[in-house]
Steps between C-alpha positions, in 0.01 A plus 500: 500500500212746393397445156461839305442409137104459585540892536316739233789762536776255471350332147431870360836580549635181407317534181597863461873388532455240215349768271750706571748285413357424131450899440889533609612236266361682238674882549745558242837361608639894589225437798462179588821475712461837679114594588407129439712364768400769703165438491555167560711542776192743654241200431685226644548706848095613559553665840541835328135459355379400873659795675319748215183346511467500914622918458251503220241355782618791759440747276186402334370480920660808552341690219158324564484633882647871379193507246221311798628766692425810263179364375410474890607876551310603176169326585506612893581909365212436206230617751673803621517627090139497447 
């Protein structure tokens, strides 16, 4: 069976998940059993965070070949300005 506790992502969120669970404990008791369970119910399921962060990836590539691609067009047209 693969062994993923050695992983960096899964001890930051592990640890994440135990902070979280100390700053819940201490919302005043109107919250604690409404948006502190939820967010505890968000933590203990991660693939949410996965899904945004490989989108987050798209986009960033996305964005970063959009703005290669203008600064390409700008440079190549800077001779015909002059």
């Amino acid at each position: 069976m693969a062994q993923y506790n050695h992983l960096p992502v899964f001890q930051k969120t592990y640890l994440l998940t135990v902070e979280m669970y100390g700053v819940t404990s201490r919302f005043p008791r109107a919250y604690r059993f409404t948006l502190g369970e939820k967010l505890k119910a968000l933590l203990s399921d991660p693939s949410p965070f996965y899904f945004w962060m490989i989108r987050l990836k798209q986009y960033c590539h996305a964005l970063l070949s959009l703005w290669l691609w203008a600064l390409f067009r700008f440079t190549s047209a800077l001779p015909l300005l002059r």
